[in-house]
C-alpha positions as CSV (number, residue, x, y, z in Angstrom):
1,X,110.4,119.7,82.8
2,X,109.3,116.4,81.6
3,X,106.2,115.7,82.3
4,X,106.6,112.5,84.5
5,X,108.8,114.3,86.9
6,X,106.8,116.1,89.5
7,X,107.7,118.2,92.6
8,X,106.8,118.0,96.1
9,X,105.7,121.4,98.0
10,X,107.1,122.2,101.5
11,X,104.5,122.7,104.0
12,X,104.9,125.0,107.1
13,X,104.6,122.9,110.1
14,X,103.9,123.4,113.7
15,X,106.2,122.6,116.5
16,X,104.9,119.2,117.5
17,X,105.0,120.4,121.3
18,X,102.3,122.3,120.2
19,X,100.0,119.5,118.5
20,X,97.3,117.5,120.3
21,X,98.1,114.1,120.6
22,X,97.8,110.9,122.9
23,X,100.5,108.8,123.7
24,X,101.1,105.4,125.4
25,X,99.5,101.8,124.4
26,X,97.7,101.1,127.8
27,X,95.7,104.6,127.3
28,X,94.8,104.0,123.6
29,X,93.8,100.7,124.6
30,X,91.9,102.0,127.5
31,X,90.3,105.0,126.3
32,X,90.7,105.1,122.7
33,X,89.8,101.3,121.4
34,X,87.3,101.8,118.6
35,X,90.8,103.4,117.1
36,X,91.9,100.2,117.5
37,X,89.4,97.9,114.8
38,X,87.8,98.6,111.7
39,X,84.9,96.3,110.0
40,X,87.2,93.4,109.6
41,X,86.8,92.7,113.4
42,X,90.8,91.7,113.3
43,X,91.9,91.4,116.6
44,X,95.7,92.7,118.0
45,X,95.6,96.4,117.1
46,X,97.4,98.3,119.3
47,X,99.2,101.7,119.3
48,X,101.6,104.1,121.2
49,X,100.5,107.2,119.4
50,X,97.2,108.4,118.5
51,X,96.7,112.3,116.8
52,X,93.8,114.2,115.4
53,X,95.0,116.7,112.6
54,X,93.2,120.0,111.9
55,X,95.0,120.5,108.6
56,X,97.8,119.7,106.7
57,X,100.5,121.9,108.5
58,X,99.3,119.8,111.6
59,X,99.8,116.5,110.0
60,X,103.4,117.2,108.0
61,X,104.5,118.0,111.9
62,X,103.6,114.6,113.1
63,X,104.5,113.1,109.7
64,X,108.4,114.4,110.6
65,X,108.3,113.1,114.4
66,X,106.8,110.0,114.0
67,X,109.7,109.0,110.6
68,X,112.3,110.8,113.8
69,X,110.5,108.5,116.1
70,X,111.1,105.3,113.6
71,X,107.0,104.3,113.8
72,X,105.1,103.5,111.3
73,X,101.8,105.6,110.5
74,X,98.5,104.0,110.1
75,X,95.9,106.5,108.4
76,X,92.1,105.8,109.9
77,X,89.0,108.1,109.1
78,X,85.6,106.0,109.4
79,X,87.2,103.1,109.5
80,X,84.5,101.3,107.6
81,X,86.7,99.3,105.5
82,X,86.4,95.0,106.1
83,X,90.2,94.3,105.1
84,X,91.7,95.6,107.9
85,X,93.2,98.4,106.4
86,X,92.9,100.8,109.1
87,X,93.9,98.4,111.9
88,X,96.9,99.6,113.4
89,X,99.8,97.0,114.5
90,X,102.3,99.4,116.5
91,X,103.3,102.8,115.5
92,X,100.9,105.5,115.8
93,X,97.3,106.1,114.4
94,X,96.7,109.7,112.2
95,X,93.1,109.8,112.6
96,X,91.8,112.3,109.9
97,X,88.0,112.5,111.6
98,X,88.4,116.6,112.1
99,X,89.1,116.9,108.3
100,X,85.5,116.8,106.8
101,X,84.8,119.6,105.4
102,X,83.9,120.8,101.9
103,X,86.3,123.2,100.4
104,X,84.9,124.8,97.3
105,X,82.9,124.1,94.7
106,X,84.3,124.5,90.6
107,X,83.2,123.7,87.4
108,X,85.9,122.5,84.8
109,X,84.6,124.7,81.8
110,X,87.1,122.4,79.5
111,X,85.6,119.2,80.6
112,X,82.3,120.8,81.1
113,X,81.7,119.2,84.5
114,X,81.3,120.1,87.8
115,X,83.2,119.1,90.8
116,X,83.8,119.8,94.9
117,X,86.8,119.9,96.5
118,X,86.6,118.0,99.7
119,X,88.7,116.8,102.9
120,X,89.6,113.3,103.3
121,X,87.0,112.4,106.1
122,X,84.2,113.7,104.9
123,X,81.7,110.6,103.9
124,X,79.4,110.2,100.8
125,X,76.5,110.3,102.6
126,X,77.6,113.9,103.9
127,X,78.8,114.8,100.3
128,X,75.2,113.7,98.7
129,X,73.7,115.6,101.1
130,X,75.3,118.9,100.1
131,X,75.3,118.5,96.7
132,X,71.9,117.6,96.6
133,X,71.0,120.1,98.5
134,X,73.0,122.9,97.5
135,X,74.6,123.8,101.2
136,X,77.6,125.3,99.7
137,X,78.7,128.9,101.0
138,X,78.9,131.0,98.3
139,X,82.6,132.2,99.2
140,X,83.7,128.9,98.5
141,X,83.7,128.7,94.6
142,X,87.1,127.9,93.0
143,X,88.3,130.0,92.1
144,X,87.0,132.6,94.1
145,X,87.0,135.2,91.5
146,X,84.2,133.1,89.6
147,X,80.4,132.7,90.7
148,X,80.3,129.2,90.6
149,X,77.8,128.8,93.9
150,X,75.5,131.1,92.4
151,X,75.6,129.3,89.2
152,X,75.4,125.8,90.9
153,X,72.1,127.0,92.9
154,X,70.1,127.5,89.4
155,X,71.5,124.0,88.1
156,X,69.8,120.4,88.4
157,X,70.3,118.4,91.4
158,X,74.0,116.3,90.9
159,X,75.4,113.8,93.2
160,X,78.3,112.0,93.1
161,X,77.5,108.1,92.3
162,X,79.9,106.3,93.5
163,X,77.7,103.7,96.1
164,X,79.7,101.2,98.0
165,X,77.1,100.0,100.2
166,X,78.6,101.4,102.9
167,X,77.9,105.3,102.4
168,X,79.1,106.4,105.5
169,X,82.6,105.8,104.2
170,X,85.0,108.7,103.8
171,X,85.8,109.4,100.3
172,X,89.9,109.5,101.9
173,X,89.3,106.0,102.7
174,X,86.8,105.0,99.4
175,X,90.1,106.7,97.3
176,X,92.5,104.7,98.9
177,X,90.8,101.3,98.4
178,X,89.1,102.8,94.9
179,X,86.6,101.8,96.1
180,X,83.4,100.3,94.1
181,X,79.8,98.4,94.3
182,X,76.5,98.2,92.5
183,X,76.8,101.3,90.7
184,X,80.2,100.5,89.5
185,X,78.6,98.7,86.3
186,X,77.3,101.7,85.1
187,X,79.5,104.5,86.3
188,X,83.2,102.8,87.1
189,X,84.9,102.7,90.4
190,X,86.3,105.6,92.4
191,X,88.8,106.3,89.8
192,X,86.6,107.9,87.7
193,X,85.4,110.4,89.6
194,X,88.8,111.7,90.5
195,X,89.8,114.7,89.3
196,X,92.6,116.1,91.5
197,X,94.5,114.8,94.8
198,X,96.4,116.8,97.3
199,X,99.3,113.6,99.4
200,X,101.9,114.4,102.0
201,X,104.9,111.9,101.6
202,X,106.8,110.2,104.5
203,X,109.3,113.7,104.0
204,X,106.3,115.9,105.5
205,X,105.9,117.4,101.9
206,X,102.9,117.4,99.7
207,X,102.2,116.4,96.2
208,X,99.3,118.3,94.4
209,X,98.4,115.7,91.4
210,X,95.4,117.3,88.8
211,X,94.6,114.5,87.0
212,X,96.3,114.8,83.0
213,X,99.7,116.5,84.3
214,X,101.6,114.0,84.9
215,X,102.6,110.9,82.9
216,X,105.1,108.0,82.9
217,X,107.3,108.0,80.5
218,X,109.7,104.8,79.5
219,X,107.1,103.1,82.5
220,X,109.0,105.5,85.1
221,X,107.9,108.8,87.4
222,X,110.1,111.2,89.2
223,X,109.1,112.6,92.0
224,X,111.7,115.4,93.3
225,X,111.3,116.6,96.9
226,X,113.9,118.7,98.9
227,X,116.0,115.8,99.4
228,X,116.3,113.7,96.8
229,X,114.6,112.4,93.6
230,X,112.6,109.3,93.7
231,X,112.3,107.1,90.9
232,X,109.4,105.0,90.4
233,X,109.1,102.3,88.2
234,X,105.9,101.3,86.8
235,X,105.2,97.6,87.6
236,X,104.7,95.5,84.3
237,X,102.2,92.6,85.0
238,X,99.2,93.5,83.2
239,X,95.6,94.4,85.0
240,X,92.8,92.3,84.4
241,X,90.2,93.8,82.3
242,X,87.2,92.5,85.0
243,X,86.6,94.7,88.0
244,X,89.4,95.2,90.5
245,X,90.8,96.4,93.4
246,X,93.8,94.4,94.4
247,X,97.2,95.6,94.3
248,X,98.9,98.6,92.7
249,X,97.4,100.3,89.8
250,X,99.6,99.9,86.6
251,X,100.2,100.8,82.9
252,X,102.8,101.6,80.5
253,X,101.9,105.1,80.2
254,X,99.7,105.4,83.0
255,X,98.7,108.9,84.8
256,X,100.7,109.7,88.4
257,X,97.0,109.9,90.4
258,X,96.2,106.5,89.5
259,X,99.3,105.1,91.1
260,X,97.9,106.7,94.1
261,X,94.2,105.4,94.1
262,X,94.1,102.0,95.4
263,X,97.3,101.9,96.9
264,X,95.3,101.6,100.6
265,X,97.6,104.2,101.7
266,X,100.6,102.7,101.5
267,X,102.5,106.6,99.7
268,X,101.4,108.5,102.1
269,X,98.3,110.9,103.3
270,X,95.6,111.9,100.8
271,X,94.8,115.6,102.1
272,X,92.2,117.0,99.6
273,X,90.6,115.3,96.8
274,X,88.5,116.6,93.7
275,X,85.6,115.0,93.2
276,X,83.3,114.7,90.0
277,X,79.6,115.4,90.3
278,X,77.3,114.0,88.0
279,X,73.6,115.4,87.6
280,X,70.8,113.5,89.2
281,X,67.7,111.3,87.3
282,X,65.1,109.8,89.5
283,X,65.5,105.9,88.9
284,X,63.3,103.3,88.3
285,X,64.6,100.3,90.6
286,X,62.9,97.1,89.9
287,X,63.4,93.5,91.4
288,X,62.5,90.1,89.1
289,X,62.6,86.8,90.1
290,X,63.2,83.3,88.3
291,X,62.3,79.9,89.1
292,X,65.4,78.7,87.7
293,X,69.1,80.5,89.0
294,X,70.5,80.2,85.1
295,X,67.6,81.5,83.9
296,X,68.5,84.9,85.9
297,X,72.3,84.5,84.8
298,X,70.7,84.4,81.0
299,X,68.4,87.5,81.9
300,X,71.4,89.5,83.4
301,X,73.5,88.6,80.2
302,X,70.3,90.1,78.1
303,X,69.7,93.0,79.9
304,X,74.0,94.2,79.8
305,X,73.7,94.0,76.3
306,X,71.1,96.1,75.8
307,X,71.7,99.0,73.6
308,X,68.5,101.1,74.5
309,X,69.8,101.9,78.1
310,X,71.9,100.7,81.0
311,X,70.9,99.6,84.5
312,X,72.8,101.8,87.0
313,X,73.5,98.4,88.6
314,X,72.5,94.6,88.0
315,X,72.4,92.6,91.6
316,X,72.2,89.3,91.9
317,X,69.9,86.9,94.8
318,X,70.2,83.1,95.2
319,X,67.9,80.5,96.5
320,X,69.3,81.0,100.0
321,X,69.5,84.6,100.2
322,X,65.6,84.7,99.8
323,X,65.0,82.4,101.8
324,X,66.7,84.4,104.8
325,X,64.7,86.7,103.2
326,X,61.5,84.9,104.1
327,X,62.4,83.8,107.2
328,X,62.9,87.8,108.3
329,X,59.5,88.2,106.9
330,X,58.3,85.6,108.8
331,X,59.9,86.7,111.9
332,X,59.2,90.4,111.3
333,X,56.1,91.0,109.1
334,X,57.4,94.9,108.8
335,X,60.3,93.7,107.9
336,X,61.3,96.8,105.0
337,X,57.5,96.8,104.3
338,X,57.6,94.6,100.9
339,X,55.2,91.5,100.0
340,X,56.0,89.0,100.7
341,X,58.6,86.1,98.0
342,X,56.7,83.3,96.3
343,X,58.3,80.0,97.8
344,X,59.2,78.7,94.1
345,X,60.8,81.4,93.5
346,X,64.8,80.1,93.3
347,X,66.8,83.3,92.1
348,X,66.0,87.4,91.6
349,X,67.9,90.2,89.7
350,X,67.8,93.7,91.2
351,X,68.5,97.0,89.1
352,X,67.6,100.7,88.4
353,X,66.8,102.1,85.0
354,X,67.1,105.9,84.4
355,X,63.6,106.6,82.6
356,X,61.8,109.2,81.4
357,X,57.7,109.5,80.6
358,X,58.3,109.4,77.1
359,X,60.5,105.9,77.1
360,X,59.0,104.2,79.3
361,X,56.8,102.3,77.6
362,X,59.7,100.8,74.9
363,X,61.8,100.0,77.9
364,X,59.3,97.8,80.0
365,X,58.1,96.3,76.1
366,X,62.1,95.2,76.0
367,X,62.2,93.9,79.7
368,X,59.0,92.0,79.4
369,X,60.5,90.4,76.0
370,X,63.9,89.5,78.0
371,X,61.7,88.2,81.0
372,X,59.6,85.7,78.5
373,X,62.8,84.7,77.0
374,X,64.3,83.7,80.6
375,X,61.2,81.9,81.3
376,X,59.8,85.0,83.8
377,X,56.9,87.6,83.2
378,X,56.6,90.9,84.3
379,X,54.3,89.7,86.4
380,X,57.2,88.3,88.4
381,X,58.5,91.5,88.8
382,X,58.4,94.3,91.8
383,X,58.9,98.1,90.3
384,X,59.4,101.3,92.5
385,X,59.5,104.9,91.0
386,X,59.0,107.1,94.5
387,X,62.1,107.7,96.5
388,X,60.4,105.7,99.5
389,X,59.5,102.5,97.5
390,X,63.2,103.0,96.3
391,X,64.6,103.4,99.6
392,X,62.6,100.0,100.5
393,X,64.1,98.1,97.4
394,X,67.8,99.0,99.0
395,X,66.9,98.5,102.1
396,X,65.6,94.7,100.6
397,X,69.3,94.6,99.2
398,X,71.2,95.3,101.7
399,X,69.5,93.3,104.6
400,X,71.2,89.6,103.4
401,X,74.6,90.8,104.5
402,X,73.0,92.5,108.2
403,X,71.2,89.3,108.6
404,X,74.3,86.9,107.5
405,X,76.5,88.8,110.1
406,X,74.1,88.4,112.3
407,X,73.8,84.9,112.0
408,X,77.9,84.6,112.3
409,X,77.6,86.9,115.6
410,X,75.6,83.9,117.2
411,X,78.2,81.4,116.4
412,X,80.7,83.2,117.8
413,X,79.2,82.7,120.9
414,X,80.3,79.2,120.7
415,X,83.4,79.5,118.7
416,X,85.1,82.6,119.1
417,X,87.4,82.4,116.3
418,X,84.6,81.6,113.9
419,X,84.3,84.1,111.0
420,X,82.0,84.3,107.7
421,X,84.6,83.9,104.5
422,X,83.2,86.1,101.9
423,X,84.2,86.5,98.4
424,X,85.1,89.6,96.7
425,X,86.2,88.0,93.2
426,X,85.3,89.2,90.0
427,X,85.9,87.3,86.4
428,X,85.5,88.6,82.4
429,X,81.9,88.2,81.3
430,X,82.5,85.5,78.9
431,X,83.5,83.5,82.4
432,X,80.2,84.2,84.3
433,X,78.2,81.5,84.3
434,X,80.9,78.8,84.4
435,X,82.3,81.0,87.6
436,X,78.6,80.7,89.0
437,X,78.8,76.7,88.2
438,X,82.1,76.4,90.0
439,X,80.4,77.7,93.1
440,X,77.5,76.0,93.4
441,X,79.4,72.3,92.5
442,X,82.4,73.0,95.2
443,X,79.9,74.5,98.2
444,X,77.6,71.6,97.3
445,X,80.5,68.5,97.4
446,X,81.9,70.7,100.5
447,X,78.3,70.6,102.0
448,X,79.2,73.8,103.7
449,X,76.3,76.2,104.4
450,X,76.3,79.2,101.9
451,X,74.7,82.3,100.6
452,X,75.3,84.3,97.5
453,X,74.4,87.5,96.5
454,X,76.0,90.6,94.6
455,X,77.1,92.5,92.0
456,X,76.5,90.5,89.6
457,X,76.6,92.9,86.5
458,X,80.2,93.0,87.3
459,X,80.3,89.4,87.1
460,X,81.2,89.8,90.8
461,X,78.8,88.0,93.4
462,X,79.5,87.3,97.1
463,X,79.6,84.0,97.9
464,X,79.7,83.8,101.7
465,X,80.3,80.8,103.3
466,X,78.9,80.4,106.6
467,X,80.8,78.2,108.9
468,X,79.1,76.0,112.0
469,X,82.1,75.1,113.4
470,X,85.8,75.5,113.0
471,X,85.9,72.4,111.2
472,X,83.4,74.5,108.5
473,X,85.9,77.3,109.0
474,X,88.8,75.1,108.1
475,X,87.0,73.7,105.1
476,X,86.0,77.2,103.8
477,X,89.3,78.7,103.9
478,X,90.7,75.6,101.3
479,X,87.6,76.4,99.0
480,X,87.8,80.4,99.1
481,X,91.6,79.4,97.6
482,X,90.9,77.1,94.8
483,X,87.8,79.9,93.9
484,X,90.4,82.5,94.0
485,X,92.5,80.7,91.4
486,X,89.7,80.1,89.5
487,X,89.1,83.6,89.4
488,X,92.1,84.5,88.2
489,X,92.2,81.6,85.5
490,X,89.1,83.3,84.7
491,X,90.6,86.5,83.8
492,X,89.8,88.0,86.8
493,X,90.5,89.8,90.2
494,X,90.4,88.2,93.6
495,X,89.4,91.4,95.4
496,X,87.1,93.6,92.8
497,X,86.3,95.9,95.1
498,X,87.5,95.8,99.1
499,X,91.1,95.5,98.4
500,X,94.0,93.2,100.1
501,X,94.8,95.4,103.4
502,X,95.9,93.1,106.0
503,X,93.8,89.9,105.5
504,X,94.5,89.0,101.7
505,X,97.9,89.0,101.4
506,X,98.3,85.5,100.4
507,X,95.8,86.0,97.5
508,X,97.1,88.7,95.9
509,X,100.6,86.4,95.2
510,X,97.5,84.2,93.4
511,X,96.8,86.9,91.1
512,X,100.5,88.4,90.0
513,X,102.9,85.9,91.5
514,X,105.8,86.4,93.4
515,X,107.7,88.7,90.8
516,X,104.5,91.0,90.5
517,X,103.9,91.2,94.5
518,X,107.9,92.2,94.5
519,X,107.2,94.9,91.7
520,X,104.7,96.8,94.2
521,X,107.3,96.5,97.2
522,X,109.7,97.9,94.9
523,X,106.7,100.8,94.0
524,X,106.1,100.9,97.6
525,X,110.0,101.9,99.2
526,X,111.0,104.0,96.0
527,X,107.9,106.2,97.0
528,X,108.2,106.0,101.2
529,X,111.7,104.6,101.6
530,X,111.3,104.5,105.4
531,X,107.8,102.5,105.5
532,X,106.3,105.5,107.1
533,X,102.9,104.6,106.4
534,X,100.7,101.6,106.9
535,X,102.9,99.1,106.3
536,X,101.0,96.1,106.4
537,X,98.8,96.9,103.6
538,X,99.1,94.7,100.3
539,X,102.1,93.4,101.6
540,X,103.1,91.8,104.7
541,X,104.7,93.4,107.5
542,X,107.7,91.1,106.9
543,X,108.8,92.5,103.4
544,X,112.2,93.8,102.6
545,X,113.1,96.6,100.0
């Protein structure tokens, strides 16, 4: 058999009589409404089925009564995503919640790695715990004929490092959108770390995909279920070499699981994943600030190019951002227990070093050299090695967005429709600091009111505009398309790492046109013919095969 042609398994299914399910839109709404909304806060969702599978017999029953049924299937877990993704518009909701468990545990002795096979709802939070903590039953090494527990218990601590912020995301759902974040600049997105998948297809079969197996070949797959074949046809446009997560994965002679990660469900249900571990150091995270915001764009550009180590992660602080900052301090003298920023201080740089005793002394010698270059001193600089000073540190990076939202969540009390616009773009390095220009000048001749912040090692900062009024609103939304285009001009993606779901259609036609957008419908029907499942995503609910 070639090896782009793969074959679905049949799964034994359940009478659906038998399954536990709700039906009707007035109960959903009534009873069940947080199934109703993810993070994007999009309003409308409503349903007329909702069902929590146990397994994958469970969910290839529903799977064939729903396509009988003619509704479309929108997959939901944590429902932590801020695209919309997992907002349902009709059809029923598969909630995956009851499938969070970890399967085994295996170590690839051709690869030399270890991984853990999980269900789709677990989150990463959950996984880190486990793997940290080595609470895996011994029965469950893969296979079972091998001690791989045992082995496990007498190894150093792993985790897996995949950190989008948001860590009580499901890995399903972090798959689906490939998801990203700080560490991303050091360790890659979710594609990476994914070793095997286990989908069911709009047919009620499954697809077990090992990474390696299966290749296109002439830019097509096969995939051959009880039915019929389907032929897939690799879309041609070419993926920008900055971060990304918009759209459908492609490449000439690209591997069958990476059609499937970042597709934001759009194939059908991820079942079972297998997940890379990596082994744990103890960081050093350290925060510097500038008086000057090219100055920590120059120190950033220093410290990527380093070739005695790599940050984990490089994040990036304007003027604004510390002085909500301040104002929280102010407010809160608690607030994440840190002294208190320097009121010249227009600009900071956040990352984490892996370090041991014996290099550490070279590697703060090399920062302090960079630091003098970019006009700073290590005496400008905050440095944590303990895992509570560390935990401050993140908690100091994370609090912008918590107190930007909260900011938006009092002016909706005066305009309901009012929204933050945040940015999720991403442009080749050579681009960053004439991206970071292009900000500033059109948020300053727009005088809108702004923050910026973010992953800026990635060349991929948030710039969140914060509207006052819908006048703002209606401003914003003009400005977050001419910095889209410049994005893309810039060689880069206008979603790097949250993906299009429901909200971003209109960018995404930006970033590959009208004939690339039409490639992934064609991608999208030749794998779920019917539109099964969440149509919506990427695409509009209006598209035609």
């Amino acid at each position: 058999m070639s090896e782009n042609i793969i074959e679905a398994q049949k799964i034994e299914t359940l009478p659906f009589e038998e399954l536990k399910s709700v039906k009707g839109e007035m109960i959903i709404s009534a009873s069940y409404p947080s199934y109703l909304v993810d993070e994007s806060k999009i309003s409308g969702g409503h349903a007329e089925w909702l069902f929590f599978p146990n397994n994958e017999e469970e969910i290839s029953s529903f799977v064939k009564k729903m396509k009988e049924e003619e509704q479309m299937i929108t997959v939901s877990a944590a429902r932590t995503g801020i695209v919309g993704s997992a907002v349902p518009f009709g059809g029923a909701v598969l909630s995956l919640e009851r499938m969070d468990h970890v399967i085994g545990l295996g170590f690839d002795e051709e690869e030399e790695r270890w991984f853990l096979r999980v269900e789709p709802a677990i989150s990463l939070n959950e996984i880190n715990d486990i793997v940290k903590l080595k609470k895996i039953e011994k029965e469950k090494s893969i296979p079972q004929d091998k001690n791989w527990v045992e082995k496990f218990e007498t190894e150093p601590t792993y985790y897996y490092p995949v950190d989008p912020t948001e860590m009580t995301a499901s890995i399903g759902g972090t798959i689906g959108a490939n998801a990203s974040g700080a560490r991303s600049f050091k360790y890659g997105a979710t594609r990476n770390w994914i070793k095997k998948l286990r989908v069911i297809l709009g047919t009620g079969e499954v697809l077990s995909i090992p990474r390696g197996k299966y290749r296109a070949v002439d830019g097509k797959f096969i995939i051959q279920t009880a039915g019929e074949k389907y032929l897939i046809r690799i879309p041609t446009y070419m993926m920008p070499k900055a971060k990304n997560a918009a759209g459908i994965w492609a490449e000439p002679n690209m591997d069958l699981i990476d059609l499937f990660i970042g597709s934001e469900g759009i194939f059908g249900v991820i079942t079972e994943a297998d997940i890379w571990l990596k082994e744990y150091i103890a960081p050093m995270s350290n925060i510097v600030f500038f008086k000057d915001e090219n100055d920590a764009i120059d120190f950033v550009e220093k410290l990527r190019s380093s070739e005695s180590f790599k940050p984990e992660f490089i994040e990036f602080f304007d003027d604004k951002a510390l002085t909500l900052l301040r104002n929280k301090q102010v407010e809160d003298p608690k607030f994440v227990n840190i002294p208190k920023i320097r009121e010249d201080v227009l600009a900071a740089i956040s990352f984490n070093l892996d370090y041991s005793e014996e290099t550490l002394e070279k590697c703060f010698d090399e920062i302090s050299d960079m630091l003098i270059e970019c006009n700073s001193s290590l005496d400008d600089t905050w440095c944590a090695y303990e895992e509570r000073e560390i935990a401050r540190f993140k908690h100091f990076r994370h609090a912008v967005p918590e107190i930007v939202n909260n900011i938006i969540a009092e002016r909706k009390k005066q305009f309901s429709e009012i929204h933050k616009l945040g940015t999720d773009m991403s442009v080749e390095d050579k681009y960053l600091k004439e991206m970071m220009n292009f900000y500033r000048t059109k948020l300053k001749e727009a005088g809108l009111e702004y923050v910026e912040w973010g992953h800026i090692g990635d060349n991929h900062v948030h710039v969140n505009i914060l509207p006052r009024n819908m006048e703002d609103l209606k401003l914003g939304k003009e400005l977050y398309k001419k910095f889209a285009k410049k994005a893309v001009e810039f060689g880069g993606s206008i979603s790097a790492e949250h993906g299009i779901g429901k909200i971003k259609h209109e960018y995404l036609k930006i970033m590959y046109g009208e004939e690339g957008v039409q490639e992934m419908r064609i991608v999208k029907f030749a794998i779920d013919p019917d539109c099964v499942f969440n149509c919506g995503n990427i695409f509009g609910r209006e598209m035609e095969q």
